[in-house]
Backbone bond lengths (Angstrom), bond angles and torsions (degrees), N, CA, C in turn:
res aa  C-N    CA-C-N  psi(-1)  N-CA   C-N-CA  omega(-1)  CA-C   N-CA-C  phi
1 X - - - 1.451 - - 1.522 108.34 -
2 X 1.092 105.90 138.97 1.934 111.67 -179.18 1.293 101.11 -127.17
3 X 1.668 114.15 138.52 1.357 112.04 176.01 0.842 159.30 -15.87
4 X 1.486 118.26 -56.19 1.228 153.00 132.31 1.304 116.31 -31.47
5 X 1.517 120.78 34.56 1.342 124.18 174.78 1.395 99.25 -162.95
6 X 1.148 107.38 -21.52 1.528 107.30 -178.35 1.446 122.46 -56.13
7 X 1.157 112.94 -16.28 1.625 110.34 -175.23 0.994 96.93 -105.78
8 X 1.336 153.94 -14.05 1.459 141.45 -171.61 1.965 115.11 -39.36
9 X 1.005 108.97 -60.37 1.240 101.51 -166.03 1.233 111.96 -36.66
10 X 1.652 115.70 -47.12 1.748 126.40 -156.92 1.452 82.20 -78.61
11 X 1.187 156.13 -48.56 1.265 155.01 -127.49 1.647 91.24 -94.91
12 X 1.403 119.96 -47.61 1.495 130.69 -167.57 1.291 92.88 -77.00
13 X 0.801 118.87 -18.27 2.558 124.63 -161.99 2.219 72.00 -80.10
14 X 1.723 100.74 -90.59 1.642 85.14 -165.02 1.217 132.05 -49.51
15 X 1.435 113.19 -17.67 1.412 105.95 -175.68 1.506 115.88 -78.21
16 X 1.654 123.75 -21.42 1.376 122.75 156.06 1.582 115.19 -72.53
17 X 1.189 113.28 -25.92 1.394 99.79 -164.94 2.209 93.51 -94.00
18 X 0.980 129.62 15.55 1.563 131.47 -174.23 1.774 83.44 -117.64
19 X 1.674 123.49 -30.42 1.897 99.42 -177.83 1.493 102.01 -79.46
20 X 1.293 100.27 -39.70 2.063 110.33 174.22 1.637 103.07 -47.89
21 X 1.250 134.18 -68.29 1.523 129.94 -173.98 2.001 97.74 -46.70
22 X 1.639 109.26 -45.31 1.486 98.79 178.79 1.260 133.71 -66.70
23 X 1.171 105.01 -43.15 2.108 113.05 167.06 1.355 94.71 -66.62
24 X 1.154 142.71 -75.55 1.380 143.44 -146.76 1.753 109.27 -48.77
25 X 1.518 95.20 112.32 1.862 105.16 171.94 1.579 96.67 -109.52
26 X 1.129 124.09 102.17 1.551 115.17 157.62 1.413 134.12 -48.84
27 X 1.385 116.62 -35.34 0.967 111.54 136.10 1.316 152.54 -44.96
28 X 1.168 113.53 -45.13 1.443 121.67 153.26 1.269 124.03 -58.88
29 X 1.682 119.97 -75.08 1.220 140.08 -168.91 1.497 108.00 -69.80
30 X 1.446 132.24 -51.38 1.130 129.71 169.35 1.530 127.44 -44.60
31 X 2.031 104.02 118.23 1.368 83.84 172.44 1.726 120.88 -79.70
32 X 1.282 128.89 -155.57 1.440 133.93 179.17 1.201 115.42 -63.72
33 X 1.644 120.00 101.42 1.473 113.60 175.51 1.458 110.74 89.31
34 X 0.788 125.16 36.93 1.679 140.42 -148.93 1.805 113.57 -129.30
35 X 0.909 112.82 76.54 1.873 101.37 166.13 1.179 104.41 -66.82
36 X 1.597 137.22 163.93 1.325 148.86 136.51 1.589 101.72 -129.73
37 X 1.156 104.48 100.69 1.614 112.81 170.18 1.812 106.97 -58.58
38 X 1.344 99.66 146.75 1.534 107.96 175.85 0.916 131.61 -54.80
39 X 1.633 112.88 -12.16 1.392 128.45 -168.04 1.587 114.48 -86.73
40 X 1.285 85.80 -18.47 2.021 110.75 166.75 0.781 120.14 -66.06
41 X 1.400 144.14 27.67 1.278 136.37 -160.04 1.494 113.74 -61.63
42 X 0.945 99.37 -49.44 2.030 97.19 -162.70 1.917 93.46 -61.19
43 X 1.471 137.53 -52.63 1.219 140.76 173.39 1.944 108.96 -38.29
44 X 1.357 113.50 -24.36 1.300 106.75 -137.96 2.355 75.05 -109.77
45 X 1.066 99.33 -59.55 1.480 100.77 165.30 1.366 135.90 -34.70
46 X 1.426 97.22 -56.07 1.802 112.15 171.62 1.969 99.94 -63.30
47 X 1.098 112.32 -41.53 1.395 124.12 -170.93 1.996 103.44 -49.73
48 X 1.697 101.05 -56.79 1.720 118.03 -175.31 1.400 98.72 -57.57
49 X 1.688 105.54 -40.79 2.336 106.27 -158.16 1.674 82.84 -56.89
50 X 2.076 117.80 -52.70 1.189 109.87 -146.07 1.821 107.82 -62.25
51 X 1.258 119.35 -51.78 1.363 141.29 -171.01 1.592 91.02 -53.16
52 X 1.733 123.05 -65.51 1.353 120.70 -156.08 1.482 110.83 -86.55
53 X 0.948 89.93 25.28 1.746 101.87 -166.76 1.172 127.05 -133.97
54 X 1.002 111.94 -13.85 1.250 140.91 -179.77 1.897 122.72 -26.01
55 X 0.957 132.85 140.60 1.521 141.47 -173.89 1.357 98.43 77.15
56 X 1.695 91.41 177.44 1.778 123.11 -170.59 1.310 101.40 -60.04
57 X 1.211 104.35 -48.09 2.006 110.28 -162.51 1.438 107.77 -57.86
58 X 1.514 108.64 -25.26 1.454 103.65 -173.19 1.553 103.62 -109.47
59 X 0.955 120.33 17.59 1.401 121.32 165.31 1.854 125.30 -41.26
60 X 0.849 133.09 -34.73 1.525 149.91 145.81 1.125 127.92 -54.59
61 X 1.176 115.40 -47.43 1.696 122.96 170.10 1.710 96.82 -67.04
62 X 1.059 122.77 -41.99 1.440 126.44 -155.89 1.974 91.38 -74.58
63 X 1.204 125.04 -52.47 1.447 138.71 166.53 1.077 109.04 -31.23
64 X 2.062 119.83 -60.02 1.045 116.49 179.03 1.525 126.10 -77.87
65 X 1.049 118.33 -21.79 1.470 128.53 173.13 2.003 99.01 -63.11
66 X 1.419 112.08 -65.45 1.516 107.40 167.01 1.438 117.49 -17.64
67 X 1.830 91.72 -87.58 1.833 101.12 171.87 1.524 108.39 -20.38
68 X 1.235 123.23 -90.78 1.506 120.58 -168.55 1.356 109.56 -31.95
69 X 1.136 117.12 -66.35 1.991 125.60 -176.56 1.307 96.22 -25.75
70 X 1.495 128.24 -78.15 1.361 150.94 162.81 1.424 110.08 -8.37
71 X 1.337 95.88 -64.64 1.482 83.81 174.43 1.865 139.50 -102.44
72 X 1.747 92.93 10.71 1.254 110.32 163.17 1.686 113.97 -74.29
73 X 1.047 104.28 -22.26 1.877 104.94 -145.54 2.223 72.28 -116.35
74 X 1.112 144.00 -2.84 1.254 137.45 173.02 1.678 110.10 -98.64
75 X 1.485 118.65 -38.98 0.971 139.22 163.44 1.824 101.09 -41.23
76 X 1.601 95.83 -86.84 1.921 102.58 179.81 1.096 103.95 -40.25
77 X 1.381 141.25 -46.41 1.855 113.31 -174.55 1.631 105.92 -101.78
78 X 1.368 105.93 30.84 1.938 114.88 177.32 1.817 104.90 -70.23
79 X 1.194 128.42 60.03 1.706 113.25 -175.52 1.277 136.56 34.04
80 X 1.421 99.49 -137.29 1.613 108.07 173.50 1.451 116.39 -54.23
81 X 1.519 134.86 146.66 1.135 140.03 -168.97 1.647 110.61 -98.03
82 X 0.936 140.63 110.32 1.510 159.86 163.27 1.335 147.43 -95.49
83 X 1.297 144.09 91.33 1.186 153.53 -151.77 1.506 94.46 -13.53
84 X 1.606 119.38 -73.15 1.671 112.13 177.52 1.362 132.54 -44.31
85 X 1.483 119.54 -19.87 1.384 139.09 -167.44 1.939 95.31 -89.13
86 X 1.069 103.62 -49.43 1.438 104.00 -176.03 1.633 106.77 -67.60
87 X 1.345 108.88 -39.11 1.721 103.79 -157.07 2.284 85.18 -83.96
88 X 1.499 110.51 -23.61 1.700 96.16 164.34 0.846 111.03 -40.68
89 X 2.233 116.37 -77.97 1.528 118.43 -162.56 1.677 110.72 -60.44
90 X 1.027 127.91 -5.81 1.371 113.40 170.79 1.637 105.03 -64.75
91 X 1.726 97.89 -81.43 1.317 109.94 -176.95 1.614 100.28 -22.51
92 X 1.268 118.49 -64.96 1.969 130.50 -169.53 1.411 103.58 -51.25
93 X 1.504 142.12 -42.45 1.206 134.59 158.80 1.681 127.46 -52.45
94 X 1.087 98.22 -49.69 1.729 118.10 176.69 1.354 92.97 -56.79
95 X 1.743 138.71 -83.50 0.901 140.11 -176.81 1.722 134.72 -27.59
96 X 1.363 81.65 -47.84 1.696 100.13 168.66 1.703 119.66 -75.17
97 X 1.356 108.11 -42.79 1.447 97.44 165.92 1.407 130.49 -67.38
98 X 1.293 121.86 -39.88 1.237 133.31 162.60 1.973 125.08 -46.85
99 X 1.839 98.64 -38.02 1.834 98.83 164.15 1.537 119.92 -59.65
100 X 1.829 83.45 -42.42 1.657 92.40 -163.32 1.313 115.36 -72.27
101 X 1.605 119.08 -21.73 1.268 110.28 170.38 1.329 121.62 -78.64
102 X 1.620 126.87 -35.71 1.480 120.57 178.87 1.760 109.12 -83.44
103 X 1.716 119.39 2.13 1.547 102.77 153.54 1.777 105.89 -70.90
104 X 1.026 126.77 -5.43 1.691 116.09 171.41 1.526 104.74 -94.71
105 X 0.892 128.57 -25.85 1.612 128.12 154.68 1.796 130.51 -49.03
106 X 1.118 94.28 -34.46 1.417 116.89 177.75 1.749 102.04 -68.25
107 X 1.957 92.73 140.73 1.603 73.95 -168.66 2.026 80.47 -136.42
């Protein structure tokens, strides 16, 4: 492990939990009476794929939006931090923001 990797996890923790504060409409996504703290991320994500994603047709997108989650939120509790581990959660952040925004595109 080299320095320059050492912080990843905490760095990968806000940077999911700052796209979660961005997708997240409580209004929308929230059910009745419902907090989901930010710190929820993977609950609060699966929550946007289900709502923004919604029907048969998008059944695949909704899979692939999962997959990523899966492997965003496996990545953050992945151990020791490693040049490959870091350049994953990137790719896994990038990836995930990019589904979650064109499931709101989807009409």
């Amino acid at each position: 492990m080299t320095p320059e990797y050492a912080n990843i996890g905490n760095s990968y923790v806000r940077l999911l939990e700052t796209l979660s504060e961005a997708v997240w409409d409580p209004a929308r996504h929230s059910k009745p009476n419902e907090v989901l703290p930010v710190a929820r991320t993977k609950d609060r994500f699966n929550r946007v794929v289900d709502i923004d994603g919604a029907g048969s047709t998008n059944a695949t997108i909704r899979n692939l939006a999962r997959a990523t989650i899966e492997f965003a939120n496996h990545v953050k509790h992945g151990g020791t931090p490693t040049r490959r581990k870091a350049g994953l959660a990137a790719d896994a952040v990038i990836s995930l923001a990019n589904v979650l925004r064109r499931l709101r595109d989807i009409e």
